[in-house]
One Martini backbone bead per residue (centre of mass of N, CA, C, O) as a GRO file, in nm:
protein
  317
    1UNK     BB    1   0.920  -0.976  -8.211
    2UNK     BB    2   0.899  -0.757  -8.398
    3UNK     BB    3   0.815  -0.674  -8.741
    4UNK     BB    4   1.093  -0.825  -8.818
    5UNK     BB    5   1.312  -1.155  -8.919
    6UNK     BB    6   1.617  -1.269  -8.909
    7UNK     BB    7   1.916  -1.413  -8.992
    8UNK     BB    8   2.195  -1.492  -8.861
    9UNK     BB    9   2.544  -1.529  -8.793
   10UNK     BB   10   2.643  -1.841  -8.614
   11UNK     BB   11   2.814  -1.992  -8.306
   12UNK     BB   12   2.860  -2.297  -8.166
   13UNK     BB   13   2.841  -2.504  -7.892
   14UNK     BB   14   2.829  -2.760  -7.644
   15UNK     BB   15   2.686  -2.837  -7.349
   16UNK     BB   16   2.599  -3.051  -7.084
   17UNK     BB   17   2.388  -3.202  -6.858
   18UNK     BB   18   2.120  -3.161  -6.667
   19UNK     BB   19   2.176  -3.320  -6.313
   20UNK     BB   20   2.026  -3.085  -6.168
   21UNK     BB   21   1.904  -2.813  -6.040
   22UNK     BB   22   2.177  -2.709  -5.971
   23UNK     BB   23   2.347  -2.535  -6.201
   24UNK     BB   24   2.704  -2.569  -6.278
   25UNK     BB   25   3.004  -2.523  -6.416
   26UNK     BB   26   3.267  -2.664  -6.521
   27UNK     BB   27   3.599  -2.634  -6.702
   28UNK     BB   28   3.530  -2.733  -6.953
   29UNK     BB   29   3.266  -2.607  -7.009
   30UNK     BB   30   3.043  -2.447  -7.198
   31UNK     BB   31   2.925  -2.089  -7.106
   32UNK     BB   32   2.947  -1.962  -7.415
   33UNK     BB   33   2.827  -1.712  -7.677
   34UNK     BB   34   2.938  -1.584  -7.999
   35UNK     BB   35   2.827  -1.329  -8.205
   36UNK     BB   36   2.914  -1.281  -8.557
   37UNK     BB   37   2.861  -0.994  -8.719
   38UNK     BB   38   2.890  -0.947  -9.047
   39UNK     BB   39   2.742  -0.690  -9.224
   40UNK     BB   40   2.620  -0.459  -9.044
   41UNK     BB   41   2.513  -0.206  -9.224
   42UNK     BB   42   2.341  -0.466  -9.392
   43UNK     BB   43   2.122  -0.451  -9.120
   44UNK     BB   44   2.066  -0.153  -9.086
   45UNK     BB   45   1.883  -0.138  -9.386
   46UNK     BB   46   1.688  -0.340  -9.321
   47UNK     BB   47   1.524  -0.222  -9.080
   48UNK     BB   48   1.323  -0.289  -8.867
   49UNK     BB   49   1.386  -0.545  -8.622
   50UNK     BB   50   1.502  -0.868  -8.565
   51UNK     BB   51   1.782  -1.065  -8.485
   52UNK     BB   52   1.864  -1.417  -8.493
   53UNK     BB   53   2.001  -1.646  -8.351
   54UNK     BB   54   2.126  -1.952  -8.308
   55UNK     BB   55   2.086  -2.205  -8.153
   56UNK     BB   56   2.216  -2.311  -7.817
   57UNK     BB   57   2.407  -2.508  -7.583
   58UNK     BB   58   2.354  -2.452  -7.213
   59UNK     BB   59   2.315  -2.649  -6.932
   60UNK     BB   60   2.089  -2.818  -7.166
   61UNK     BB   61   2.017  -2.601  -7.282
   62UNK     BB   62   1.836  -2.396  -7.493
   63UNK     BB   63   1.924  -2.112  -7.674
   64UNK     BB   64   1.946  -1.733  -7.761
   65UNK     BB   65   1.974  -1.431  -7.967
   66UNK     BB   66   1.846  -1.104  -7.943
   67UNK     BB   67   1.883  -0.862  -8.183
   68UNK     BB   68   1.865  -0.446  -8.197
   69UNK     BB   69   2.023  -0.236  -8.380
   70UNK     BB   70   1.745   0.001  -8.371
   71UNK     BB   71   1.627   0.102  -8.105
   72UNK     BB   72   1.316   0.291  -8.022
   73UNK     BB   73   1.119   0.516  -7.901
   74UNK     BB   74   0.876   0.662  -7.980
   75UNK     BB   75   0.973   0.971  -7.826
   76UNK     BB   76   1.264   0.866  -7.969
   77UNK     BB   77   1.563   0.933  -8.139
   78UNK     BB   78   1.732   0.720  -8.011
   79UNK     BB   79   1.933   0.485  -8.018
   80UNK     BB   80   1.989   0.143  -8.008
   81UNK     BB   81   2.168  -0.145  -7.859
   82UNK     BB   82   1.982  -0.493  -7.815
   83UNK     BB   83   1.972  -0.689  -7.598
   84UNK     BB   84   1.858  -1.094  -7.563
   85UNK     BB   85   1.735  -1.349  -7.398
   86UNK     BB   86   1.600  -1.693  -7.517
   87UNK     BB   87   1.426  -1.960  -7.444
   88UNK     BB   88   1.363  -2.230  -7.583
   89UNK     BB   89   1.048  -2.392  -7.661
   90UNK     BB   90   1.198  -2.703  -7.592
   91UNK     BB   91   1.291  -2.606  -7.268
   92UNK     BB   92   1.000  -2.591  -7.190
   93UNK     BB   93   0.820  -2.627  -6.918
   94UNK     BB   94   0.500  -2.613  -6.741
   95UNK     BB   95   0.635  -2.719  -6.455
   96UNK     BB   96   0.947  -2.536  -6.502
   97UNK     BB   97   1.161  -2.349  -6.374
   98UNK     BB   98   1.422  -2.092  -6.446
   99UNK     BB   99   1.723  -1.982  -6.307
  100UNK     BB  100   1.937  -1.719  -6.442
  101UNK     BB  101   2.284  -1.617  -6.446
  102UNK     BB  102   2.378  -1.363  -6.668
  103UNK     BB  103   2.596  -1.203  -6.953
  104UNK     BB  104   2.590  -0.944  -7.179
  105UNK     BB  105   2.784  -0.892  -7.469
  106UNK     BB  106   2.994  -0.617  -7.631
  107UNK     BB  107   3.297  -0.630  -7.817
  108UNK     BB  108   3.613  -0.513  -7.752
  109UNK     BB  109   3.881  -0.517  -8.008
  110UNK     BB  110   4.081  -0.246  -7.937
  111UNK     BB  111   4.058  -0.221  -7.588
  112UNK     BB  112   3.887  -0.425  -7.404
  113UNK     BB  113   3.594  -0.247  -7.327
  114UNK     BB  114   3.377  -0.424  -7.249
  115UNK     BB  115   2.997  -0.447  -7.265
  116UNK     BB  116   2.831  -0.538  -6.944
  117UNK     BB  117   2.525  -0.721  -6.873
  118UNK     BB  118   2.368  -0.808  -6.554
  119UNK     BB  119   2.150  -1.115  -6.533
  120UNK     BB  120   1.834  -1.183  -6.371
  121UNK     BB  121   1.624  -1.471  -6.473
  122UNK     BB  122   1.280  -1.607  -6.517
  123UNK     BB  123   1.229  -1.899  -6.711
  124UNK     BB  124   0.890  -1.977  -6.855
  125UNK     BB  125   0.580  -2.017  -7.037
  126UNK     BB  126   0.525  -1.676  -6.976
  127UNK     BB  127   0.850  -1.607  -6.968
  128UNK     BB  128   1.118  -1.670  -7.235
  129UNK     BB  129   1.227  -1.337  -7.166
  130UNK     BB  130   1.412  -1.125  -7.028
  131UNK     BB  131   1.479  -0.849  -7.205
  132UNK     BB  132   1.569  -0.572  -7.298
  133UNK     BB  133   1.929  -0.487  -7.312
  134UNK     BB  134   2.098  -0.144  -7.333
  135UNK     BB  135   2.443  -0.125  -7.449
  136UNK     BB  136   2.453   0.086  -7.697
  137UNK     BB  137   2.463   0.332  -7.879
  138UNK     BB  138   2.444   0.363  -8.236
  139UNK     BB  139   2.668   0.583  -8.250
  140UNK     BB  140   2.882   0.469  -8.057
  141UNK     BB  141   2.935   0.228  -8.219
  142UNK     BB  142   3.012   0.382  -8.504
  143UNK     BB  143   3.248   0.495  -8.384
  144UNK     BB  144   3.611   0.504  -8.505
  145UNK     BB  145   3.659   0.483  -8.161
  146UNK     BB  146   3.524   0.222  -8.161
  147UNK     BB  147   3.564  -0.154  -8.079
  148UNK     BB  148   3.340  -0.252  -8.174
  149UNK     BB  149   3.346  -0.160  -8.497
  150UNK     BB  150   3.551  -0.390  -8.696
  151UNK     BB  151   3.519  -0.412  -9.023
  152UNK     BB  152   3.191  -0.448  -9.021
  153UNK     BB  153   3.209  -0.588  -8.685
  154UNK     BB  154   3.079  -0.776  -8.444
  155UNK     BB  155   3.076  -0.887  -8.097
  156UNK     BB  156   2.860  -1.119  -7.942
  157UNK     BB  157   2.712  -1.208  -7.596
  158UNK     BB  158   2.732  -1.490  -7.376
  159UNK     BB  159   2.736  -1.557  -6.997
  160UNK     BB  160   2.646  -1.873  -6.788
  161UNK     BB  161   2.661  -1.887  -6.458
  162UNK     BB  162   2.387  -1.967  -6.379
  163UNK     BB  163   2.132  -2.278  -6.305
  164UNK     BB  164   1.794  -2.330  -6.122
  165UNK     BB  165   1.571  -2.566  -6.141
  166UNK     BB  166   1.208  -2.574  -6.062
  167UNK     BB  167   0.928  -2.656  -5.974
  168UNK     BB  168   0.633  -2.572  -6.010
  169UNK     BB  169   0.388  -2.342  -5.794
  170UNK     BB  170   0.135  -2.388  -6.018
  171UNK     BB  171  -0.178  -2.292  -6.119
  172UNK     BB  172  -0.405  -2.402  -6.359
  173UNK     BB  173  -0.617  -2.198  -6.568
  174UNK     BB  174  -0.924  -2.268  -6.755
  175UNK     BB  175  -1.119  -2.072  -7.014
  176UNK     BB  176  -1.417  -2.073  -7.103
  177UNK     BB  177  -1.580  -1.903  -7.391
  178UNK     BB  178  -1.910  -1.826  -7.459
  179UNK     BB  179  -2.128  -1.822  -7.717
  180UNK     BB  180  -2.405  -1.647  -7.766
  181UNK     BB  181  -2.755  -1.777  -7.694
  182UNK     BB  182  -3.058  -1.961  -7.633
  183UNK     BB  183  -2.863  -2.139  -7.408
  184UNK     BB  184  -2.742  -1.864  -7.221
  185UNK     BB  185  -2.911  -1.633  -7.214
  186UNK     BB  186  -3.000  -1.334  -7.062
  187UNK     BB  187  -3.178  -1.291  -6.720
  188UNK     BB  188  -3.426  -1.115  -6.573
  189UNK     BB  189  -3.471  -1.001  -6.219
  190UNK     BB  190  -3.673  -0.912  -6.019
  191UNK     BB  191  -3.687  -0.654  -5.699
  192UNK     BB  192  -3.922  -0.606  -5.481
  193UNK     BB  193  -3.989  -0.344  -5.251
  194UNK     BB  194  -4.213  -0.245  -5.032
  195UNK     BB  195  -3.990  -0.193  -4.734
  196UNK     BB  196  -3.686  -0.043  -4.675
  197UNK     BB  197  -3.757  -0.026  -4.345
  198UNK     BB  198  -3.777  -0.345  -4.280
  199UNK     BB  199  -3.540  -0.479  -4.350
  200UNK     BB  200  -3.292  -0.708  -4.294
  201UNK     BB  201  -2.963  -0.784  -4.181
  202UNK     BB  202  -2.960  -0.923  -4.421
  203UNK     BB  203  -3.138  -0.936  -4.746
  204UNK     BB  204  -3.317  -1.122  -4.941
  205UNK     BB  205  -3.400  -1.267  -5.227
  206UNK     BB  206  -3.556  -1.410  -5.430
  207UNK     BB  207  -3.521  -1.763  -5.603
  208UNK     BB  208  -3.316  -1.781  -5.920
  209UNK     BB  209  -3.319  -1.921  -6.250
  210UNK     BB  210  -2.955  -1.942  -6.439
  211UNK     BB  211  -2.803  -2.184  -6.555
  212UNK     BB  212  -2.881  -2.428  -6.355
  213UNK     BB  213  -2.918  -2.195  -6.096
  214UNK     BB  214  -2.925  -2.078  -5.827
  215UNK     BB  215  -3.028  -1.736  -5.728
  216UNK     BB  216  -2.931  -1.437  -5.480
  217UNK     BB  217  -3.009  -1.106  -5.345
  218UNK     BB  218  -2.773  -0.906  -5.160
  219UNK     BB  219  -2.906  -0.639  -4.902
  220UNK     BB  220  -2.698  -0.372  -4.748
  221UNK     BB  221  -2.495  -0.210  -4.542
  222UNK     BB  222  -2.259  -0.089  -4.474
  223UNK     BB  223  -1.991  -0.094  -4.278
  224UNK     BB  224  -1.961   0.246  -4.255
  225UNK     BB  225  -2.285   0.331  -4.316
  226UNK     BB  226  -2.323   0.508  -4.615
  227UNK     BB  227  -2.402   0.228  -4.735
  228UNK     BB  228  -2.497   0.015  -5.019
  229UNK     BB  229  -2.481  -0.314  -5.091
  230UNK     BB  230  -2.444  -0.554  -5.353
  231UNK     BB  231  -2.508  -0.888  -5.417
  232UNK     BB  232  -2.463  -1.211  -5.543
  233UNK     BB  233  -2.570  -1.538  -5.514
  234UNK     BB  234  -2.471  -1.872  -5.508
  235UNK     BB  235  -2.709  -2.139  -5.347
  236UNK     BB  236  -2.490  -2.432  -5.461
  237UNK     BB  237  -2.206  -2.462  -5.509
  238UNK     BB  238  -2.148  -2.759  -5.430
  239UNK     BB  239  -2.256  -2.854  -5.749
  240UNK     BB  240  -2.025  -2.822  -5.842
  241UNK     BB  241  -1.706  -2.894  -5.938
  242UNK     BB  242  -1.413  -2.971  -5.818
  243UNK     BB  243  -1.206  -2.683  -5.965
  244UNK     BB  244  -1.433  -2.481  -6.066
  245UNK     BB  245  -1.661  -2.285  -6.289
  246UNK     BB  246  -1.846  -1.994  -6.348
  247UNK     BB  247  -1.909  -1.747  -6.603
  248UNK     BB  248  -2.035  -1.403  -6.494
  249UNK     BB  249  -2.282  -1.165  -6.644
  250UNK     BB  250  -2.347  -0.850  -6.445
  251UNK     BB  251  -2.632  -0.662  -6.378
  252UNK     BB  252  -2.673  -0.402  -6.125
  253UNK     BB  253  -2.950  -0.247  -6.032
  254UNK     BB  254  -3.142   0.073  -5.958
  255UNK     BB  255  -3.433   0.199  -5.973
  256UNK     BB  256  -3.542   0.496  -6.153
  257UNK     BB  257  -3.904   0.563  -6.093
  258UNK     BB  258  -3.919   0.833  -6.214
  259UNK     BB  259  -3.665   0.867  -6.480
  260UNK     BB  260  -3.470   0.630  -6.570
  261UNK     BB  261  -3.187   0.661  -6.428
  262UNK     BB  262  -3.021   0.427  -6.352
  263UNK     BB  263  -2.799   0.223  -6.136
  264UNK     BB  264  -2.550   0.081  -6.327
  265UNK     BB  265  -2.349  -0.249  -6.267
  266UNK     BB  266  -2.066  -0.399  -6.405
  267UNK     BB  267  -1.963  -0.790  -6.446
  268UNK     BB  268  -1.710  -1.050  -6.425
  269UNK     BB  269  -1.767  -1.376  -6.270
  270UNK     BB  270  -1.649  -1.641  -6.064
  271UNK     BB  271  -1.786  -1.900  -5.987
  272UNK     BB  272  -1.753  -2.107  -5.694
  273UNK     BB  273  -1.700  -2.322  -5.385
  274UNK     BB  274  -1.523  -2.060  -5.266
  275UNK     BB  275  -1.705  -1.789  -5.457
  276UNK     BB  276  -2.005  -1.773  -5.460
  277UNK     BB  277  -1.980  -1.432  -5.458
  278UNK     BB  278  -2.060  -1.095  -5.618
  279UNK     BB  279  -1.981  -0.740  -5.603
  280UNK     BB  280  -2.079  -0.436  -5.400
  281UNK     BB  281  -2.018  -0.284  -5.121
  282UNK     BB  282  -2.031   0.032  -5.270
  283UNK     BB  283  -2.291   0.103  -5.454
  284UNK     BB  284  -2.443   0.319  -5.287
  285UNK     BB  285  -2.520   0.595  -5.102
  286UNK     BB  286  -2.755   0.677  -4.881
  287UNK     BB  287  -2.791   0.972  -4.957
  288UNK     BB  288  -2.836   0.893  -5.294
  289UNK     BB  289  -3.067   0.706  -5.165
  290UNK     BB  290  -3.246   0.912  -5.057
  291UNK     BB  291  -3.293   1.101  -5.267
  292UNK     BB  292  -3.595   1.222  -5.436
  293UNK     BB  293  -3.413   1.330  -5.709
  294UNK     BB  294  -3.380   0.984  -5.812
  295UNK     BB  295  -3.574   0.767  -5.753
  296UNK     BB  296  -3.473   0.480  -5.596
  297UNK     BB  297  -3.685   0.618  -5.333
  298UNK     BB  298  -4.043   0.579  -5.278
  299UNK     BB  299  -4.077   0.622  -4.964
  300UNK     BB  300  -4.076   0.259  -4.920
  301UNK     BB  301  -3.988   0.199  -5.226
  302UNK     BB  302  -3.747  -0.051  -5.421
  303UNK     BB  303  -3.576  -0.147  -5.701
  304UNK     BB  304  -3.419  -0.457  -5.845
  305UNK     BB  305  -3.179  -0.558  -6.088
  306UNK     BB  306  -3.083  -0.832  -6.256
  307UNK     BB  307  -2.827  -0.964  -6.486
  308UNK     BB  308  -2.818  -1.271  -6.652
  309UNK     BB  309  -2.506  -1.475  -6.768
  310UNK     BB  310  -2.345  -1.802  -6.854
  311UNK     BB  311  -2.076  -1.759  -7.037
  312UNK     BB  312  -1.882  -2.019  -6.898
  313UNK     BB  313  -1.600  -2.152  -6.774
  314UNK     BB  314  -1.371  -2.339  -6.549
  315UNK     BB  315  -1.063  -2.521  -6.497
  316UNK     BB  316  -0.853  -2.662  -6.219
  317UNK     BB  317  -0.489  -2.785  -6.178
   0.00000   0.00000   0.00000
């Protein structure tokens, strides 16, 4: 929210109550909400930061406008001012999206060449901002051709036109990531391969138990035919329960039998009972893998390490 926030004056109306899902405003409501700022110089004074209007309430939601006097990207001299929309997390729930079509305003008060910025958003739990808006230079803003600033004062804007209201069509995950300990330390398993070129399509290591379950390495030719795959395997996911995930990190490696340069690719993944597989398609070229001067394969045997350890878990709502 910027590196500093004062409180701006501003004034607010109260509009009606939300009664429907698609809201439009009545002739009575009130769908504006102006926002006179005196002593803008001493507002710019205060250097970088954002300053936030008060809630103001509009088609039963709660706003706010965020604005920027001083907006600036890294790479830019350019200044800007910079207003956005952001819906009060009074007003959010986790359960209902809000789509808002809104306008939003600097105030020429001497020709009334008002500038007008039309925004369409999301408004959600994890969106509750609209996205700053830049609306005019801040040169262009403080020069005394311009009816913006008059006798030290702005006068910024919005205007609700439509909001539309409805259930959130989302799932929601939580992962709990647990510190490591000796009660769920990571172990190390080794596949040795006796004869590389006996071995079924696919085949698969020997069963080892690694947090409470079972898991097998399998090795095979990829579908292009140039690659070896390697994937790990939990090998009774439905025990699980469900919605439910583990949450595993994996190291699988080819051990470079001559030289000690293993092939090790790593990452972190949920097994759960729809998804109980998981690792590289292309795991090594079958050309880098038969080069004897990689150490891979020694005549026709190769070995696989996988390291693993059961790292925390997640549950879907």
């Amino acid at each position: 929210m910027g590196n500093s926030c004062v409180t701006g004056a501003s004034r607010s109306k109260s509009g009606g109550n939300l009664s429907s899902n698609v809201t439009l405003s009545s002739p009575e409501e009130q769908t504006t909400f102006k926002w006179t700022i005196d002593g803008f110089s001493s507002l710019l004074d205060k250097g970088e930061g954002c300053t936030y209007s008060s809630v103001f309430e509009i088609m039963g939601l709660k706003w706010y406008l965020k604005l920027n006097p001083s907006d600036k990207k890294t790479s830019e001299e350019k200044e800007y001012v910079s207003l956005r929309l952001e819906l009060s997390r009074s007003s959010v729930k986790p359960d209902v999206i809000v789509e808002a079509s809104f306008k939003l305003f600097i105030y020429d008060r001497s020709y009334g060449k008002h500038i007008e910025h039309k925004v369409n958003h999301t408004f959600q739990t994890a969106s509750t901002s609209s996205g700053m808006s830049r609306m005019i230079s801040l040169r262009k803003l403080k020069s005394p051709s311009s009816g913006f600033l008059v006798d030290n004062s702005c006068v910024f804007g919005v205007q609700i036109v439509k909001v539309v209201s409805s259930k959130a069509n989302t799932t929601m995950e939580t992962l709990f990531v647990q510190k490591m300990s000796i009660f769920n330390e990571a172990k190390t398993c080794t596949w040795d391969i006796d004869d590389f070129f006996a071995m079924k399509n696919p085949d698969y290591s020997p069963e080892f138990d690694v947090g409470g379950y079972k898991w097998c390495i399998s090795m095979y030719p990829s579908r292009d035919g140039n690659h070896l795959s390697l994937f790990l395997h939990m090998k009774k996911p439905n025990d699980l329960p469900k919605d439910s995930a583990k949450l595993v990190e994996l190291k699988l490696s080819i051990k470079d039998q001559e030289n000690g340069n293993h092939l090790i690719r790593a990452g972190r993944f949920q097994a759960s009972n729809n998804a109980p597989v998981w690792g590289w398609p292309k795991f090594i070229s079958l050309e880098d893998f038969k080069d004897s001067s990689n150490g891979y394969l020694v005549k026709v045997k190769c070995c696989v390490e996988a390291v693993i350890a059961v790292a925390g878990s997640s549950k879907t709502d």
